[in-house]
C-alpha positions as CSV (number, residue, x, y, z in Angstrom):
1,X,56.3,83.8,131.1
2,X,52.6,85.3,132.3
3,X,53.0,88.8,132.1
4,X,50.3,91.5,133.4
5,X,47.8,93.0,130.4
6,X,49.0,96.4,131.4
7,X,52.9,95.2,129.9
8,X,51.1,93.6,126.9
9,X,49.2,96.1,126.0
10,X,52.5,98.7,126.5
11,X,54.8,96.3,123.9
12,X,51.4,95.9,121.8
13,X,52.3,100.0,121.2
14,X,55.6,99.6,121.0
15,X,55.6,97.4,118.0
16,X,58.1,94.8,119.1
17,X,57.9,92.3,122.1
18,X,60.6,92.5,125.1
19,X,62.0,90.1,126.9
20,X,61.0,89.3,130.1
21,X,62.8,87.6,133.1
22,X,63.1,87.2,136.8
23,X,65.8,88.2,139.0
24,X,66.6,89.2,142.8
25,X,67.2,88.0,146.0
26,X,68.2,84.7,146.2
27,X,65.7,82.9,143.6
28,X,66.7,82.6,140.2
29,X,65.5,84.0,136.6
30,X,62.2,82.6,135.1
31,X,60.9,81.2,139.0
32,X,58.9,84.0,140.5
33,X,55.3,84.5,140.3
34,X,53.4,86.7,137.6
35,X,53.2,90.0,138.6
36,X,49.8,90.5,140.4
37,X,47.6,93.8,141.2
38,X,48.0,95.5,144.4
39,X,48.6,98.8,145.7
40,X,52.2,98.6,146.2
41,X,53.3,96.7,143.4
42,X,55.0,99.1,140.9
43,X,57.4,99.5,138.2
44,X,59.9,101.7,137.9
45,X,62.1,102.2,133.8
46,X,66.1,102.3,133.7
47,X,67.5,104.2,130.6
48,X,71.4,104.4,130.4
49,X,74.2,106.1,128.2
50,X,71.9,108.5,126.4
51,X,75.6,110.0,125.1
52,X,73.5,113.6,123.8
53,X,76.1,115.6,122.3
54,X,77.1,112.5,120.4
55,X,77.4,113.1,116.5
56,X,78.1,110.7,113.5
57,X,75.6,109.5,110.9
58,X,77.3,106.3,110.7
59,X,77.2,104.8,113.9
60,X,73.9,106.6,114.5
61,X,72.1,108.7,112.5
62,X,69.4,109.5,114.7
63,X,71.5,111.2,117.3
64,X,69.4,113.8,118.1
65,X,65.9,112.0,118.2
66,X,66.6,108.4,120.3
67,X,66.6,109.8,123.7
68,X,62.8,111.5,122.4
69,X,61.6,108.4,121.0
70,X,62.5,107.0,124.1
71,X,61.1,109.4,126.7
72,X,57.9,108.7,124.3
73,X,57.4,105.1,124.7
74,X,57.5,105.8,128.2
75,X,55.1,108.0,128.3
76,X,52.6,106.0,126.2
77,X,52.8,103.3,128.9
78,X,49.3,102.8,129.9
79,X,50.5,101.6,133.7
80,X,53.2,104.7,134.3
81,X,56.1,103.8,136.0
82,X,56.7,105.3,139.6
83,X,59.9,107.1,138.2
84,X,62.3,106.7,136.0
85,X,66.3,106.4,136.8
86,X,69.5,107.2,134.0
87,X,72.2,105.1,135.0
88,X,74.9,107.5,133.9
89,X,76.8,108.9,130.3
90,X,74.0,111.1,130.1
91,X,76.1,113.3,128.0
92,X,78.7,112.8,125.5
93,X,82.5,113.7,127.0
94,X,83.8,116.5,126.1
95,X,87.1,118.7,127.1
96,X,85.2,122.2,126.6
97,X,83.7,123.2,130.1
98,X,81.3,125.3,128.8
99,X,79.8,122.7,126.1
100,X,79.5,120.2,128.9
101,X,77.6,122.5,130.5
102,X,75.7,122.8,127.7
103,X,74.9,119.2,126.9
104,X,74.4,118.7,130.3
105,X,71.6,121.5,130.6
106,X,69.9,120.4,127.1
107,X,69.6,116.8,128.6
108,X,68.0,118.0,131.7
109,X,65.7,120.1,129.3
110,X,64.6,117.2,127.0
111,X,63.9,114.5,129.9
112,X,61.7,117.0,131.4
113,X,58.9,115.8,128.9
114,X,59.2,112.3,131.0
115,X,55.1,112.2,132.3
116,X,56.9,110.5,135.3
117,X,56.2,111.9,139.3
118,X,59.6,111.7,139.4
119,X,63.3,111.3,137.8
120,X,67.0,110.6,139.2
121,X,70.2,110.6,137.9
122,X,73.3,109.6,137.9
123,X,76.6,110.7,136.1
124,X,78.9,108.4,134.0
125,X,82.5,109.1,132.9
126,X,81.2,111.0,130.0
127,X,79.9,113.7,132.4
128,X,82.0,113.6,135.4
129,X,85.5,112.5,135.0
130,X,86.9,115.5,133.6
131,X,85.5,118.5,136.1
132,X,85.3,115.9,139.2
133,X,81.1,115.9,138.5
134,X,81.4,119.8,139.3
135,X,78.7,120.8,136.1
136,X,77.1,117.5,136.8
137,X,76.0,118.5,140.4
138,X,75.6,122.0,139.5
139,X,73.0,121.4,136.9
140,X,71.5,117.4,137.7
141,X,72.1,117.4,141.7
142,X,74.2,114.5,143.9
143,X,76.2,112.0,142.8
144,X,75.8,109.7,145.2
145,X,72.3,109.6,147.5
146,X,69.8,107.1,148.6
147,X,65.9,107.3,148.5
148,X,63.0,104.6,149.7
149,X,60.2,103.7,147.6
150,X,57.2,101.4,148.5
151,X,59.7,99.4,150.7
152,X,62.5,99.1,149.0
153,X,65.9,100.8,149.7
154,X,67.6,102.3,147.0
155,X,71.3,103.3,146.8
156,X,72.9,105.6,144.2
157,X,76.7,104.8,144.1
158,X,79.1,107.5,142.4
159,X,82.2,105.3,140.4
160,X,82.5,107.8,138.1
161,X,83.7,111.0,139.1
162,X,86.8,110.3,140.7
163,X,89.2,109.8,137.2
164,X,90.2,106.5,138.5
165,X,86.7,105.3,138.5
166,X,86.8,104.1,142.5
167,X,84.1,104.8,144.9
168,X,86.9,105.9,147.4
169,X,86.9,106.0,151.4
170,X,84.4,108.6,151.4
171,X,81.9,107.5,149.9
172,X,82.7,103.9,151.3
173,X,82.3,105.0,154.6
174,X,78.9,107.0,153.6
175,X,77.5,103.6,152.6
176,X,78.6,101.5,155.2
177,X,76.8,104.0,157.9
178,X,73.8,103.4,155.7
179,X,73.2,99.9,155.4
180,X,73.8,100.1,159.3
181,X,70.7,101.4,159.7
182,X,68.8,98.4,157.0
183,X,67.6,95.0,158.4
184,X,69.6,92.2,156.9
185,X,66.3,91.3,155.5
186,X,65.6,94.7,153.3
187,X,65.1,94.5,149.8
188,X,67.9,97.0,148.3
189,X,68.3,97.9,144.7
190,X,71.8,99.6,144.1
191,X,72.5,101.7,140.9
192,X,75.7,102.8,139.3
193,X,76.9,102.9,136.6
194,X,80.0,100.8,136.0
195,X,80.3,97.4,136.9
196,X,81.4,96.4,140.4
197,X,82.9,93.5,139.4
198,X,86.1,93.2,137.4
199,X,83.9,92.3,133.8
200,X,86.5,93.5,131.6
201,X,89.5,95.8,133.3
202,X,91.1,96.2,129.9
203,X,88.4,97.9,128.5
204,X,87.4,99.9,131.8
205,X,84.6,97.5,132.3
206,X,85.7,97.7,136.4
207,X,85.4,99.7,139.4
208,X,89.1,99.0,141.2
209,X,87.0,99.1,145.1
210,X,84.0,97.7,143.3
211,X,84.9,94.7,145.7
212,X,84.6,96.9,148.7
213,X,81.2,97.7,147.8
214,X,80.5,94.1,147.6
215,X,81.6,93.3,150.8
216,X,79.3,95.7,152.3
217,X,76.3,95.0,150.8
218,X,76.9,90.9,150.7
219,X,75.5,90.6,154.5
220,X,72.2,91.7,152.7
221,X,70.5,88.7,151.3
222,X,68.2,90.7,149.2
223,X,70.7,92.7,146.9
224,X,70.1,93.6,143.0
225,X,72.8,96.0,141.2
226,X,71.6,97.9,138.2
227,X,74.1,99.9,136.2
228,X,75.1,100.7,132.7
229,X,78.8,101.4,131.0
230,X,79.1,98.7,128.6
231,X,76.3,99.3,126.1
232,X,74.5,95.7,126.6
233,X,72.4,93.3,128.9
234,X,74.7,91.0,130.7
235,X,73.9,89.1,133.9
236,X,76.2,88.3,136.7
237,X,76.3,86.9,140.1
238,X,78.4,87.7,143.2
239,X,77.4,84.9,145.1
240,X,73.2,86.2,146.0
241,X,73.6,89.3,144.6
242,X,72.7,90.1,141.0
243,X,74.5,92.3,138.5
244,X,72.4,93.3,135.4
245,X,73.7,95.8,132.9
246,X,71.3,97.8,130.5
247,X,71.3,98.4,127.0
248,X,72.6,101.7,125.9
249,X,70.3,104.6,124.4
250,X,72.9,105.5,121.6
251,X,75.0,103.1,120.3
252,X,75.5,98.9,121.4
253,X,79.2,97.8,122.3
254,X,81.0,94.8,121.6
255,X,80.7,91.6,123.9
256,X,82.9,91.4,126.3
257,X,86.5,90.4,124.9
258,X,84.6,89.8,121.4
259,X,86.7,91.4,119.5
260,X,90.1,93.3,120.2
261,X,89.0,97.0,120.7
262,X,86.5,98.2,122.4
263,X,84.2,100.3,119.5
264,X,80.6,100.9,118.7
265,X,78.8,99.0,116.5
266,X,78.0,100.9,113.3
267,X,74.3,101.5,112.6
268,X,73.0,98.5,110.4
269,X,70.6,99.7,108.0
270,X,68.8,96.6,107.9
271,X,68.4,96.3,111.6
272,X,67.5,100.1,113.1
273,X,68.0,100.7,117.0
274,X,69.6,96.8,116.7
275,X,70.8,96.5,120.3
276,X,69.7,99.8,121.7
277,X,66.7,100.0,124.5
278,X,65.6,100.6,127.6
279,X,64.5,98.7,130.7
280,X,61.1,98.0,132.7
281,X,61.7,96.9,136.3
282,X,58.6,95.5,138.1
283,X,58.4,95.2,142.1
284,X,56.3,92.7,143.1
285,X,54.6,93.2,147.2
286,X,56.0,90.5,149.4
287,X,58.7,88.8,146.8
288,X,62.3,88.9,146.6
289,X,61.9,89.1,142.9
290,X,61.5,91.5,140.2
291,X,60.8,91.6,136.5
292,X,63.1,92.9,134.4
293,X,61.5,93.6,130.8
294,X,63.7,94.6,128.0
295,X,62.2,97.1,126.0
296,X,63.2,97.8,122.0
297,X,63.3,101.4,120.7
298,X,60.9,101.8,117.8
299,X,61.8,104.3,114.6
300,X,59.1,106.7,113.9
């Protein structure tokens, strides 16, 4: 697949290639056009489940320099991204209020190096599920929000903080009165960070009103859903709309009912950062595609 000299010369840095592909709207992976220049073409880069606060050697022993090598990669892009978007488990969970505090304020400290115009967030389990996203808000802002960008709509949905891991009514009702006002035409991108599909329900890998969410945004036919959770790339379809999970920033998962309990994969020696990343997402003017460029972390 033709990709711009500007991405080349950015995995050229890296070290390592990326894989490319094609998704949105109604087309399918690997038939969109290559990525041309003009002025509102731009790319935006999704991490996801940075887990700082996270400590053992043996599943990673680079805890506490991933997330930096990351931010750095970014920032050696020759093309910046527009902004750059965490999809949630920021933080590692923890019971003591104070330490998630704590975490929660070092992260925002360390991702303020990001040479970005702009950054969002949003929370994962691991931040928000114990204190109802009370430190998360206090220190990284809303849970839930939406934003445009270059013509695209983009909606931030909260399936996190409420311990069940539903959207609820609320929030439910807050969306539907937003994609009121969108033409069934807009190009939307939706982020969150667990599925809203039932992927796996037995290893949380759900949102029990994920469907609702669905519902709403299936009169759309220009839909993509970014989110994290479950520590991989996987690709899914709800009839048009796409579903695409993102690698994690700290340690890979199992595949989906691979194996019978849901653990990390222990750091292999022989493979470093094997399965961990970070994503490139390309908006092209005029096309209901994008480009979705899977990006390696690189030791130093």
């Amino acid at each position: 697949m033709n990709i711009t000299m500007d991405r080349r010369e950015f995995l050229r840095l890296l070290g390592l290639g990326g894989a490319v592909f094609m998704v949105g709207g109604l087309n399918k992976p690997g038939h969109a056009a290559p990525l041309k220049d003009a002025k509102d073409n731009f790319t935006f880069v999704q991490f996801s489940d940075t887990h700082w606060g996270f400590q053992d050697p043996i599943i990673n022993p680079d805890y506490e320099g991933i997330l930096r090598k990351a931010i750095a990669a970014v920032n050696s892009m020759k093309s910046k991204p527009d902004f750059v978007v965490f999809t949630g488990d920021l933080t590692h969970t923890t019971d003591d209020a104070k330490e998630r505090r704590l975490r929660l304020g070092q992260f925002r400290d360390i991702v303020k190096d990001l040479k970005v115009k702009d950054v969002k967030f949003l929370a994962g389990e691991h931040d928000a599920s114990l204190d109802s996203a009370e430190a998360f808000r206090e220190i990284l802002g809303d849970t839930h929000y939406t934003f445009d960008h270059k013509g695209i709509h983009f909606i931030a949905i909260d399936n996190v903080s409420d311990p069940r891991g539903i959207v609820g009514d609320a929030q439910l009702n807050w969306l539907a009165a937003d994609l009121k006002k969108q033409e069934k035409t807009a190009r939307i991108i939706v982020f969150t960070h667990r599925p809203l599909f039932d992927l796996l329900p037995q290893w949380d890998w759900a949102t029990p009103d994920g469907a609702k969410v669905v519902d709403l945004l299936m009169p759309y036919n220009n839909v993509m859903v970014l989110y994290g959770h479950i520590h991989q790339e996987h690709y899914h379809k709800t009839g048009h709309i796409t579903h695409n999970a993102a690698r994690g920033l700290m340690y890979p998962l199992p595949a989906p009912g691979s194996v019978p309990k849901k653990t990390p994969i222990a750091w292999d020696a022989a493979r470093p950062y094997y399965g961990l990343g970070f994503r490139s997402v390309a908006a092209k003017t005029g096309k209901k595609t994008y480009e979705l460029t899977e990006l390696p972390v690189i030791g130093g």
